[in-house]
C-alpha positions in Angstrom: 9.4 27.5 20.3 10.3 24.1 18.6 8.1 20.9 20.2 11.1 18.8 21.2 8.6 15.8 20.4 6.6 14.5 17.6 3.5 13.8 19.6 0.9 16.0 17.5 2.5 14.7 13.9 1.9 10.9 15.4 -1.8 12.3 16.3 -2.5 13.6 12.9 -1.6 9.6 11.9 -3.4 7.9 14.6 -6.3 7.7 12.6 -5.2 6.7 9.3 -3.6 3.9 11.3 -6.5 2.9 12.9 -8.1 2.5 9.6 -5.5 0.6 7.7 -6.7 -2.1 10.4 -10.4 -2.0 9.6 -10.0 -1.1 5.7 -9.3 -4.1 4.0 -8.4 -2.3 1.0 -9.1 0.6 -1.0 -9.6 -1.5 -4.3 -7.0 -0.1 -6.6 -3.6 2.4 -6.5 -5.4 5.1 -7.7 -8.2 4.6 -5.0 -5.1 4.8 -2.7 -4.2 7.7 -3.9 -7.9 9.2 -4.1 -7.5 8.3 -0.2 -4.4 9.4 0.7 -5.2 13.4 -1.2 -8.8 13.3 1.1 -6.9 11.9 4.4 -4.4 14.8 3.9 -7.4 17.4 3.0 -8.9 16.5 5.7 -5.6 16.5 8.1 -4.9 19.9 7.2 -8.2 21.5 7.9 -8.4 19.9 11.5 -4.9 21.3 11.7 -5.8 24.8 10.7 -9.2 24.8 12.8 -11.4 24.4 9.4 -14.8 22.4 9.3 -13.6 19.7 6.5 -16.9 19.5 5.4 -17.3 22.9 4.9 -14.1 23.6 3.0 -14.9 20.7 0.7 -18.0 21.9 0.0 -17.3 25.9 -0.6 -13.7 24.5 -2.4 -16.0 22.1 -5.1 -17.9 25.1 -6.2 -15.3 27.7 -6.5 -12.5 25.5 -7.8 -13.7 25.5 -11.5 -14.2 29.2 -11.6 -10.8 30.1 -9.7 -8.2 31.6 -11.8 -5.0 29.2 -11.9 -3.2 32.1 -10.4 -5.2 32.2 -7.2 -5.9 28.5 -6.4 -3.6 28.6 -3.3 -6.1 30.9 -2.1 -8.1 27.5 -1.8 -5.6 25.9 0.5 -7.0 25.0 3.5 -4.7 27.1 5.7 -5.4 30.1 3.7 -9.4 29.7 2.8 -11.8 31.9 4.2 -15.9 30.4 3.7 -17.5 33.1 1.7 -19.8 35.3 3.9 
């Protein structure tokens, strides 16, 4: 069934907002950018119940010897930590 609320997507930002307060800046665009890609790496693990750190970690070393064709098998609702 269909949330007829918002309430978890305003969650998801609460943080980022909190930050834009004590951040003065990020020092560039692309350091914006660098942020926004590790904020929303980050949001999506917590959202699919996946240690960030741990998916960062395993997804560093695998991603230069993943074939193009299976790098969605690095996404984080889809990962699975090697045993």
């Amino acid at each position: 069934m269909l949330d007829p609320d918002n309430n978890k997507a305003e969650r998801g930002h609460r943080g980022i907002a909190i930050g834009r307060k004590n951040w003065l800046m990020v020092g560039s665009d692309r350091g914006g950018e660098a942020a926004a890609i590790h904020f929303s790496l980050i949001a999506s693990c917590k959202a699919n119940n996946v240690d960030p750190f741990a998916y960062l970690v395993d997804v560093l070393t695998r991603l230069p010897v993943t074939p193009a064709d299976q790098l969605d098998t690095l996404l984080p609702h889809r990962w699975r930590p090697r045993p």
